[in-house]
C-alpha positions in Angstrom: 161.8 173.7 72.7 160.0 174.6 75.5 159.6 172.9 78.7 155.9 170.9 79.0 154.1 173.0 81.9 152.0 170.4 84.4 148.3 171.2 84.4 147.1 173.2 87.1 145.0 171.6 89.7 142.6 173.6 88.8 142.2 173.3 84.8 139.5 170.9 83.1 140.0 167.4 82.1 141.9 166.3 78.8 140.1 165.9 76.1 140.5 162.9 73.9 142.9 163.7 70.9 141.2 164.5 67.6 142.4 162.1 64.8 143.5 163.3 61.3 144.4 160.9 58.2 147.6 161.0 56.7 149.5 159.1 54.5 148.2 155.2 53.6 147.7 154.3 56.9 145.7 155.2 59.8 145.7 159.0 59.7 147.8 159.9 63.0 146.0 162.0 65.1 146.9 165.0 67.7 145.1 165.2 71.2 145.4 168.9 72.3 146.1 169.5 76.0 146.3 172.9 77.2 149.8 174.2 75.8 150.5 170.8 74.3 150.0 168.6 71.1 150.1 164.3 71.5 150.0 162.6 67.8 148.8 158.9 67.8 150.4 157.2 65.1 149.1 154.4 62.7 150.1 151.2 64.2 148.0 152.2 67.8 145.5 152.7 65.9 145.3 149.1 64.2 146.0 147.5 67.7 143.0 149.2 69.0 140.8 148.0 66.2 142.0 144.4 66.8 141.6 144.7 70.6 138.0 146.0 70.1 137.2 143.2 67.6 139.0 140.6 70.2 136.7 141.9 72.7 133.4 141.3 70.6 134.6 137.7 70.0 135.5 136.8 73.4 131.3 137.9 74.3 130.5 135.9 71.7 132.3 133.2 72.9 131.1 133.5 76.4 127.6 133.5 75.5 128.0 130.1 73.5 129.6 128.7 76.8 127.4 129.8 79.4 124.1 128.0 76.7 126.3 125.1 76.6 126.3 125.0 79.9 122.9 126.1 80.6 121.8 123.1 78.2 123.6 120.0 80.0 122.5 121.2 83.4 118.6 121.3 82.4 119.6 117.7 80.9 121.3 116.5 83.9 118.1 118.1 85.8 115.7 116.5 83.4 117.2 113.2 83.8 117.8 112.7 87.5 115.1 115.1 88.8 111.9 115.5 86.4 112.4 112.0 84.5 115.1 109.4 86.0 116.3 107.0 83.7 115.9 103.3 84.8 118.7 101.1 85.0 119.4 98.8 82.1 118.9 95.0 83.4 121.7 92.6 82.2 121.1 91.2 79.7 120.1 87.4 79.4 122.7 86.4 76.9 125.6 88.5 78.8 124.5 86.7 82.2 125.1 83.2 80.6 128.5 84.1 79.7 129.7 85.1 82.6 132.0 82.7 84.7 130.4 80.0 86.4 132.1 80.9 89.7 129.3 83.8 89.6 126.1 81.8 89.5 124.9 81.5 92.9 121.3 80.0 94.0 119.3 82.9 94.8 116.0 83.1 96.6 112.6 85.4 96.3 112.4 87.7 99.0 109.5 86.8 101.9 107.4 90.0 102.8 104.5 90.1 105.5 100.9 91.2 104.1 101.8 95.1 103.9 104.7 94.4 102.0 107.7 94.4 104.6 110.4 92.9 104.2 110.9 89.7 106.4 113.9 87.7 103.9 116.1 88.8 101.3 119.2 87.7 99.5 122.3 89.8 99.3 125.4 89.9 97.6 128.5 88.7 99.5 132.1 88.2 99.5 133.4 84.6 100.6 136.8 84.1 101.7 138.5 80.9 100.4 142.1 79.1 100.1 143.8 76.6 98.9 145.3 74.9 101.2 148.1 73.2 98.8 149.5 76.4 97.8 149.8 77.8 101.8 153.7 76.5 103.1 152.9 77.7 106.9 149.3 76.9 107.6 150.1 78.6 111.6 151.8 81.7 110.4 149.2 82.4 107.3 146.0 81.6 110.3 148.0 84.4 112.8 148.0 86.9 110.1 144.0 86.6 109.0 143.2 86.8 112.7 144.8 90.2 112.8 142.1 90.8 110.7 139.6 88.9 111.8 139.8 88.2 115.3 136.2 86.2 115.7 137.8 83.4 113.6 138.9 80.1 115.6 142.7 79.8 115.7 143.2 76.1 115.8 140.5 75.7 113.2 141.3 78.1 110.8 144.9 75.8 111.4 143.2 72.9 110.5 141.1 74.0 107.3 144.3 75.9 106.2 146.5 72.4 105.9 146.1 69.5 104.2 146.1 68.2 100.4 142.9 69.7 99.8 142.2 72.2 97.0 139.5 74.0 98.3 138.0 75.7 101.8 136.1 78.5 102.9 137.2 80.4 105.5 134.4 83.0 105.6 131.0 83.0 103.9 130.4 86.6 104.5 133.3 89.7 104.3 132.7 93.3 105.8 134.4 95.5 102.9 137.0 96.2 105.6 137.4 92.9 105.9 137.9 92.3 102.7 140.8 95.2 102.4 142.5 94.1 104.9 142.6 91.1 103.3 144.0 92.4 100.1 146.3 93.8 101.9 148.0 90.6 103.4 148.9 90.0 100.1 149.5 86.1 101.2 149.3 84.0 98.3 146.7 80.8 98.3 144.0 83.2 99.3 140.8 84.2 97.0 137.7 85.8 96.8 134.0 84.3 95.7 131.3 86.5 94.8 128.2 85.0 96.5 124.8 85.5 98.3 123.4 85.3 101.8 120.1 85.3 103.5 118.9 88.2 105.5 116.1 88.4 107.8 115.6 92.3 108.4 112.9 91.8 111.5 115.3 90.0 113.3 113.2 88.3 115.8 110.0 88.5 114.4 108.0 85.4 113.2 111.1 83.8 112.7 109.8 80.3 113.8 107.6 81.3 110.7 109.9 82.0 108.6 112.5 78.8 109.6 116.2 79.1 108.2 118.6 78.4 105.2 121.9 76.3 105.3 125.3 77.9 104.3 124.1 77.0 100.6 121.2 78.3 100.5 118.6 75.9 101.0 115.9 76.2 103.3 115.9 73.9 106.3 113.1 74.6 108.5 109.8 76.9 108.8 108.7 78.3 105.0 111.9 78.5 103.7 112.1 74.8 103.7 108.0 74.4 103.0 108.3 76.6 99.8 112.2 76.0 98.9 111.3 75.2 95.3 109.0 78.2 94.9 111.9 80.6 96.3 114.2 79.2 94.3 112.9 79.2 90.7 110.4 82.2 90.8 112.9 84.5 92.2 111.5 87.9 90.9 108.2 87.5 92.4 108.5 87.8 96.2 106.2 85.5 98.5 104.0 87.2 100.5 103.1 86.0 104.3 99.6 86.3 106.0 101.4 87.9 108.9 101.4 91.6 110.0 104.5 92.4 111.6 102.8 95.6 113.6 100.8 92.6 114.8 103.6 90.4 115.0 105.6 92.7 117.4 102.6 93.9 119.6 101.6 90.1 120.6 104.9 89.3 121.0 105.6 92.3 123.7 102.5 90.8 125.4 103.2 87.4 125.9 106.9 88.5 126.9 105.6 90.3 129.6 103.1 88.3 130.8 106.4 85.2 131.1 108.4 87.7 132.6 106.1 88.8 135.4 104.8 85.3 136.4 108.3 83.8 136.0 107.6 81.6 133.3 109.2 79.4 130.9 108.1 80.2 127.8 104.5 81.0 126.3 103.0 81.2 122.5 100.4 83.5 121.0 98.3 83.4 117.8 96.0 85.8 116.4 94.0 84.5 113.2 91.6 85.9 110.9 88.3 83.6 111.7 87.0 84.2 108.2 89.8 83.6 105.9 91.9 81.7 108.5 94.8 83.8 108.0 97.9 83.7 110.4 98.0 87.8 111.1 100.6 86.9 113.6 101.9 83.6 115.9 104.5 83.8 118.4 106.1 81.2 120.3 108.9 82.2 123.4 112.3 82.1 123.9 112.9 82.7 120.2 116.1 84.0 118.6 117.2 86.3 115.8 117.0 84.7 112.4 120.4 85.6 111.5 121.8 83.8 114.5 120.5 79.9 114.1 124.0 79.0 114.5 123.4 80.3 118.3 119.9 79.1 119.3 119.5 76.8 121.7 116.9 73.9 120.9 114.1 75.2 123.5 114.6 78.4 121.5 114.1 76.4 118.3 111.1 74.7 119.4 107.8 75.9 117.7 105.2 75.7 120.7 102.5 77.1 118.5 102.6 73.8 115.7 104.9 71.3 117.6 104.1 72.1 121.5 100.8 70.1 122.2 99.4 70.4 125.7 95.7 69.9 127.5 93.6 72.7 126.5 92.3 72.3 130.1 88.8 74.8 130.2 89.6 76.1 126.9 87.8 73.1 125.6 84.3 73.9 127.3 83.7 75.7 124.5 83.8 72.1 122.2 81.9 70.1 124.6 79.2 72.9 124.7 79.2 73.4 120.8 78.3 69.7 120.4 75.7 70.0 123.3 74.0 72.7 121.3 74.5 71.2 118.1 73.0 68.0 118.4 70.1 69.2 120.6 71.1 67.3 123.8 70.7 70.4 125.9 69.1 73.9 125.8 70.9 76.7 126.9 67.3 78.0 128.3 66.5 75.6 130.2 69.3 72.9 130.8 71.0 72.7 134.2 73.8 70.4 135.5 74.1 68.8 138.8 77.4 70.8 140.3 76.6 70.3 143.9 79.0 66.8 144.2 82.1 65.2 143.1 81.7 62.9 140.3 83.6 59.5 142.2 85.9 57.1 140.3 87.1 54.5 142.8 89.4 56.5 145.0 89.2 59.3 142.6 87.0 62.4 142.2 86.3 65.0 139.7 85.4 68.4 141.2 85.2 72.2 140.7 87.9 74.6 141.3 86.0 76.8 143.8 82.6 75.4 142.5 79.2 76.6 143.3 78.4 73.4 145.0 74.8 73.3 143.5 72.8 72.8 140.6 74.0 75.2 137.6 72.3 76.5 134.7 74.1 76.0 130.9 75.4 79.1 130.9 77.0 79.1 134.3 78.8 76.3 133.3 81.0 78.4 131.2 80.8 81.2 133.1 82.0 79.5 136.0 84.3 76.9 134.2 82.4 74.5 136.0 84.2 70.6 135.5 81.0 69.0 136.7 79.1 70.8 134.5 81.0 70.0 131.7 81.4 66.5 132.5 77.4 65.7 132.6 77.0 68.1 129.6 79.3 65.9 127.6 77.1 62.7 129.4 74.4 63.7 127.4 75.6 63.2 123.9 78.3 60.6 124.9 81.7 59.5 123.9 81.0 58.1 120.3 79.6 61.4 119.6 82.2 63.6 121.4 84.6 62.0 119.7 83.3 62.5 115.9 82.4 66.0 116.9 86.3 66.4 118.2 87.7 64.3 114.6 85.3 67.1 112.9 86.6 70.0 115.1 90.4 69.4 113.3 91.6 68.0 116.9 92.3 64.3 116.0 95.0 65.3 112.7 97.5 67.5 111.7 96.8 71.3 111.3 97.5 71.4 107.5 99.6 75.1 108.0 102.4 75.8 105.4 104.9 74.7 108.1 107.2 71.3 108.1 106.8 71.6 111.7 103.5 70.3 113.3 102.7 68.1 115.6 100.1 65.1 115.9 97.6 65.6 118.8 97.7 62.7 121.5 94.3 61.2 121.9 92.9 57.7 123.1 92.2 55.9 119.7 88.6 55.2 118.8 88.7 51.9 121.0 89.6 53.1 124.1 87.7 56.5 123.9 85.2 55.7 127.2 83.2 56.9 129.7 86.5 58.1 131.7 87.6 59.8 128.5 84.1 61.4 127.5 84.2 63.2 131.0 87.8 64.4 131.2 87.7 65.5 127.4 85.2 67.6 128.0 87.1 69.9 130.4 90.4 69.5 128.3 92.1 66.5 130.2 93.1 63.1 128.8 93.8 64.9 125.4 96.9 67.4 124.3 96.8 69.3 121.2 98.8 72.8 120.1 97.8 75.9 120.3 96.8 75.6 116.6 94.2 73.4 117.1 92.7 75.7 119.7 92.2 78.7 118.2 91.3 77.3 114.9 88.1 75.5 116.5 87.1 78.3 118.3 87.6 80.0 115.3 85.0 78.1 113.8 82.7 78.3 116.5 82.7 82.3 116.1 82.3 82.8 112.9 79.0 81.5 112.0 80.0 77.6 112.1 82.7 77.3 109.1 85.9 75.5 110.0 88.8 76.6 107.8 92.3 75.4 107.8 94.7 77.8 109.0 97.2 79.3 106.2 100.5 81.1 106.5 99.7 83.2 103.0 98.3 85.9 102.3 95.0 86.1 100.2 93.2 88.6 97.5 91.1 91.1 99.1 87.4 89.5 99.2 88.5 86.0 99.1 86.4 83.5 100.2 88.0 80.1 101.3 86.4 76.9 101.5 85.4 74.9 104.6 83.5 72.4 106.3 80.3 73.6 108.4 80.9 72.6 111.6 78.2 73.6 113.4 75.2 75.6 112.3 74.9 79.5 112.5 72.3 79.1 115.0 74.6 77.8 117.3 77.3 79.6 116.8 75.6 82.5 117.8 74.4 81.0 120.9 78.0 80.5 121.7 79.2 83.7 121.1 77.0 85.2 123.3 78.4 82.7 125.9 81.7 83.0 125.4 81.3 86.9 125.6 79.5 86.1 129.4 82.9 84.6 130.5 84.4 87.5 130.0 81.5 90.0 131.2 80.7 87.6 134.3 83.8 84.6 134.6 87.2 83.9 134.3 87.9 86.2 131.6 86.6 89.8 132.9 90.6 90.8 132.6 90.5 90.3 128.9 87.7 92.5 128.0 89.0 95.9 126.4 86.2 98.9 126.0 84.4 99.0 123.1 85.9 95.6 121.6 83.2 93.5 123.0 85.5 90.5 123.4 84.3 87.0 124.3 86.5 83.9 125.1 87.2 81.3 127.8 90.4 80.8 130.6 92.0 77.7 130.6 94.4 76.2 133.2 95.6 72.4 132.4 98.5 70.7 134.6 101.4 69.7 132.2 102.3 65.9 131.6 105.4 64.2 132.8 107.8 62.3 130.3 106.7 59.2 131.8 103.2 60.4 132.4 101.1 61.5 134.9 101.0 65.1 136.2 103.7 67.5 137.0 103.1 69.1 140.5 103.4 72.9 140.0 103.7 72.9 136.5 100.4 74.7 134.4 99.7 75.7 131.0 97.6 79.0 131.9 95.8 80.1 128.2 93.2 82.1 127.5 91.6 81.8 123.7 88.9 84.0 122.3 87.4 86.3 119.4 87.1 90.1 118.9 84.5 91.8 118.3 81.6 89.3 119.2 79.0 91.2 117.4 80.7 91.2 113.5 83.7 88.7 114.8 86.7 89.0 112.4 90.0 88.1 114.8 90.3 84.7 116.6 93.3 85.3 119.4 95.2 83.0 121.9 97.4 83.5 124.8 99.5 81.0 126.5 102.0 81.1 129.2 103.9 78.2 130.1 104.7 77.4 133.9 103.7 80.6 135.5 104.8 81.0 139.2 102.0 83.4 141.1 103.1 86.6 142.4 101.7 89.4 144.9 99.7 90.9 141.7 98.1 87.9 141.3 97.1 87.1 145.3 99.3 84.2 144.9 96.9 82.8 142.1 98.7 81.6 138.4 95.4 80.4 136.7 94.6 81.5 133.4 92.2 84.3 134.3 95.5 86.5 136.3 97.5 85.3 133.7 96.9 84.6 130.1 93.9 87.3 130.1 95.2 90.4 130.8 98.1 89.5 128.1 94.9 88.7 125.9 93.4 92.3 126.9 97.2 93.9 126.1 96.8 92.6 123.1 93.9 93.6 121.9 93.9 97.0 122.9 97.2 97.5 120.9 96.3 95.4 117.7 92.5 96.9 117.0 93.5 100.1 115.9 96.2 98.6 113.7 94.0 96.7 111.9 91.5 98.9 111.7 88.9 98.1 114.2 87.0 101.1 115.4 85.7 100.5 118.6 81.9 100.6 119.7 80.4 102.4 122.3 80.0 100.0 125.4 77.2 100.7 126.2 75.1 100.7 122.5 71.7 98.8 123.6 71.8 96.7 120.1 75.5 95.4 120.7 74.9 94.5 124.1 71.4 92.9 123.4 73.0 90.9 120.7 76.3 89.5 122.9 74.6 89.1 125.8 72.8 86.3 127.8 72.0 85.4 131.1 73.3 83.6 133.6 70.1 81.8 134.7 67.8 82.2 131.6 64.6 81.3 133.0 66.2 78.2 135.3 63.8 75.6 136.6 64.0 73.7 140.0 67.1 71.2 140.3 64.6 68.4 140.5 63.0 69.0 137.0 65.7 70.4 135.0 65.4 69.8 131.2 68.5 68.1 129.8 70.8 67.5 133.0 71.7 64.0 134.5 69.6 62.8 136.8 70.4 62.8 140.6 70.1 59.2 139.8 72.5 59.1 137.3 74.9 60.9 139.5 74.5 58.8 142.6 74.9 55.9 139.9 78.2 57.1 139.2 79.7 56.6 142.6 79.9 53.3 145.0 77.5 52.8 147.8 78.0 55.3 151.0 78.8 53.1 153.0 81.8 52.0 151.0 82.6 55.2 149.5 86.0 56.5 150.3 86.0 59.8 152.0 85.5 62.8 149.8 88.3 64.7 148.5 88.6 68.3 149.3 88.3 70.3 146.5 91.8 70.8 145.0 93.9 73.7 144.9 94.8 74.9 141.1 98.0 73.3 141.4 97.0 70.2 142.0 98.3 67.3 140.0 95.7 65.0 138.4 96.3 61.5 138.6 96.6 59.2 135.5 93.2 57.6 134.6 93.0 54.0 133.9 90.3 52.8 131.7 86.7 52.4 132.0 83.7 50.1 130.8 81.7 51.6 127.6 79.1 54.2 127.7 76.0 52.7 124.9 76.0 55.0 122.5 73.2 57.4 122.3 70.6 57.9 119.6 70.6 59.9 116.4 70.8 64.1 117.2 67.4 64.9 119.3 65.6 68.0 118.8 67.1 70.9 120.5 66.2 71.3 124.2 64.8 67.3 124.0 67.4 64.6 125.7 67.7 61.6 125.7 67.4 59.3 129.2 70.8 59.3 131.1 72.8 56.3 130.9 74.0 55.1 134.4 77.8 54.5 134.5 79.4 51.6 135.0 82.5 51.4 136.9 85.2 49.4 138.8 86.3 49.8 142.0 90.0 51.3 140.3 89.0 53.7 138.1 89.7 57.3 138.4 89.6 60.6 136.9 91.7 63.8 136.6 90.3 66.8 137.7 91.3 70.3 136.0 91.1 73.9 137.4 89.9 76.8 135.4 
């Protein structure tokens, strides 16, 4: 045989063999190669059959794959993408039998109006024991503190011995916590699936919102008030009146406002005046809601509901509300004798920097004149002043959704005198909260309607009932006076651009424990409404012991205190609840908010519904046994305690507007006297 010659480098490519059959099998077949001859038998050939039908199975099989595939990712897509399937609830006859060791007393979730979350329930693990089954109380107490250190040594000791069967050693486990637990592996201990009550905001409206005990039940605020409601409807949650945007802003302000004037505390409120909805109500030092454990009781302590304090000038507003309203003065053409000291035996009432002459209605206000409000309040006497006070919500309860609210402290209907009937009507010889406040000066903006104040939150459009007050005539005139206190008086730091606010300062000395006044020691508010052409927000401001500072020229009345936190506030809140503020200086707003200080005033010795000079002079002893006058006081001056006094006759049946009746001279002894209050 010859030798097989390698291809040249040179020579063309091998062809493929040309097959030939032979035989009963696969023909073999001979591949020709230049000089040689390769024959492919019959077996190769059936191998290469199979592996070409192997081949056409294996696509196949591939294909059906990759559209199984295809198909379970656009389910998976469909259902947790396009079309998420809901969770199945439990169902109600699988709930019942479960162990009774799982049933915990749940609670509705509280939101604020916008639907933000203020209290909810969660899931929790409790840690428990049984004591009768732990040998070495110490040594089993040494070993949980390695994993939780914040537990009490000697009292995790003490709950860890004894006969009993049952303790809890913690309400609420981390998951670590939990683990760590586990992996003690100290016999006696267990676990407890239970619930606990979280308050998201924190801080915010927590007085409000009050707190639960360790089992759940509510103790204080609206957890206690609607306990039964949170309890048995718990799918539905219960929603608040109040905004927390709103809540946070007022809260910032009156924060700032105690720190900067060193005080002790301070409250705030803002309230819708036509539903009489609680947007928001503060009250300072506060704590976080998940920390009652750690409050102290002055951080507890509701000042808004439970505080009660003299309104001091605040109430001006009431005592000129009633003047206006039974027609025993007209803010046209009455005027008030301002020019002396109203004398009480060795006691005066006076002005705080007063004008120290005869003053026209609205300067009264403007200048939180005492005088003026005094003889204002002469004119309709005490019998009236106090049913128009018992109509004005001040003599009861507020009826809020809270457990917590305090009676105001008022001279009962006997003893409610000619003493009383002039300090009341600058806010002295009365205390009532800062509830009571803003609610009737609520009423006095909003066309005359006085609503109780509520904590929930209504349907759009709702229209809750009141009592009329006083009539839209007069409530008018009075919002264009109490927007002149803070264009021309004590409130000029509360007005914000375009917001056309109106209000009135008030700065009342605080009451000792055994009475009488505190030297030093003010209540500095201011209260007001926004915007005084279409009113629809009642605010007040309160700050509690402020000290003066070099901002303030060494001043701490309400006018360098509670009124620029009123401004702050205002200018935050608007735009949150969508207020849109009005150009300044739009003729129709201002002709409709404003009025003069001296509308058309007539001579001293003529004035339409003022007391007399004879009435005044009739007011005080003799000169020649007069003692000598008191200088006018500083703001910080303490008002004495005043004793009481001879009744005023009570005055006819409501005169026509601008008509009064004759003043009635006073009658006095030689001991009475009368507290005297600075703007």
């Amino acid at each position: 045989m010859m030798p097989i010659q390698p291809p040249s480098p040179d020579s063309l490519p091998l062809r493929r063999p040309v097959l030939s059959a032979t035989g009963d099998g696969p023909a073999p077949h001979e591949e020709s190669l230049p000089g040689v001859t390769v024959r492919v038998t019959g077996p190769d050939l059936q191998r290469r059959a199979q592996l070409e039908r192997s081949r056409g199975r294996l696509v196949v099989a591939a294909l059906g794959f990759g559209a199984l595939f295809l198909a379970v990712a656009m389910k998976a897509t469909w259902s947790t993408v396009i079309a998420p399937a809901e969770p199945k609830r439990l169902n109600a006859a699988v709930r019942a039998l479960q162990p009774p060791s799982l049933h915990v007393a749940s609670r509705a979730p509280i939101t604020d109006r916008n639907g933000e979350m203020l209290a909810i329930s969660l899931p929790v693990t409790a840690l428990i024991a049984n004591p009768r089954v732990i040998h070495n109380p110490t040594e089993v107490a040494d070993r949980l503190r390695t994993v939780m250190p914040q537990l009490e040594r000697e009292r995790l000791i003490e709950r860890l011995s004894g006969d009993r069967g049952f303790v809890y050693i913690s309400r609420a486990l981390t998951p670590r916590e939990q683990q760590g637990v586990i992996n003690l592996g100290i016999a006696g201990l267990d676990f407890e699936e239970a619930e606990r009550r979280y308050y998201p905001q924190g801080r915010a409206a927590v007085h409000v919102l009050g707190n639960v005990d360790v089992d759940g039940k509510g103790v204080s605020g609206i957890e206690r008030r609607f306990d039964e409601r949170l309890s048995t409807d718990r799918e539905t949650p219960l929603r608040l009146s109040i905004d927390v945007r709103v809540q946070l802003a007022l809260r910032d302000a009156v924060s700032k406002a105690i720190a900067d004037f060193n005080g002790i505390g301070g409250a705030g409120v803002v309230l819708d005046i036509n539903t009489g909805e609680v947007i928001s109500m503060v009250s300072l030092p506060d704590y976080d809601a998940g920390d009652i454990g750690g409050a102290t009781p002055d951080e507890r302590f509701n000042r808004v509901t439970v505080g009660v304090y003299e309104p001091g000038s605040t109430f001006k507003l009431l005592t000129a509300a009633a003047a206006l309203e039974y027609g025993t003065a007209n803010v046209n053409t009455s005027s008030f004798d301002a020019s002396r000291p109203i004398r009480f035996g060795r006691f005066t009432i006076s002005d705080y920097k007063g004008k120290n002459r005869w003053i026209t209605f609205p300067e009264v206000l403007a200048y939180s004149s005492n005088l003026g409000a005094a003889h204002m309040a002469q004119t309709f006497g005490p019998q009236r002043q106090r049913e128009f006070m018992k109509a004005a919500g001040m003599l009861a309860r507020q009826q809020i959704e809270l457990p917590e609210a305090a009676l105001p402290l008022a001279p009962p209907a006997n003893s409610w005198r000619d003493i009383n009937m002039f300090t009341i009507a600058f806010g002295h010889g009365i205390s009532v909260t800062p509830l009571h406040v803003v609610t009737g000066v609520s009423a006095i903006a909003n066309g005359g309607i006085l609503r109780q104040p509520t904590l929930l939150a209504q349907p759009p459009g709702a229209q809750r009932e009141g009592v009329r007050l006083i009539g839209e005539r007069t409530s008018e005139t009075m919002r264009r006076l109490m927007r002149l206190v803070v264009t021309d008086g004590s409130g000029k730091n509360a007005d914000v651009a375009g917001y056309f606010v109106g209000g009135k300062t008030g700065t009342a000395q605080k009451t000792g424990p055994r009475g009488g006044y505190l030297m030093n020691k003010r209540i500095a508010a201011f209260v007001g409404a926004f915007p005084m052409n279409a009113p629809r927000y009642a605010l007040y401001v309160m700050v509690d012991e402020p000290k003066p500072n070099a901002k303030s020229y060494g001043y701490a009345t309400a006018g360098w205190v509670a009124a620029p936190a009123a401004g702050s506030v205002i200018a935050r809140i608007a735009p949150i609840l969508g207020l849109v503020p009005e150009d300044p200086g739009n003729p129709q707003i201002v002709a409709a908010t404003s009025i003069p200080l001296q509308p058309g005033r007539p001579r001293a010795s003529a004035a339409a519904g003022a007391a007399t000079p004879a009435a005044s002079r009739a007011a005080e002893p003799p000169r020649a046994a007069a003692p000598r006058p008191a200088a006018t006081p500083r703001d910080d001056a303490a008002p004495p305690v005043l004793p009481r006094a001879v009744p005023m006759p009570t005055l006819p049946g409501r005169a026509a507007p601008g008509a009064l009746p004759p003043p009635v001279p006073l009658r006095l002894t030689s001991n009475q006297g009368a507290g005297l209050a600075a703007r």
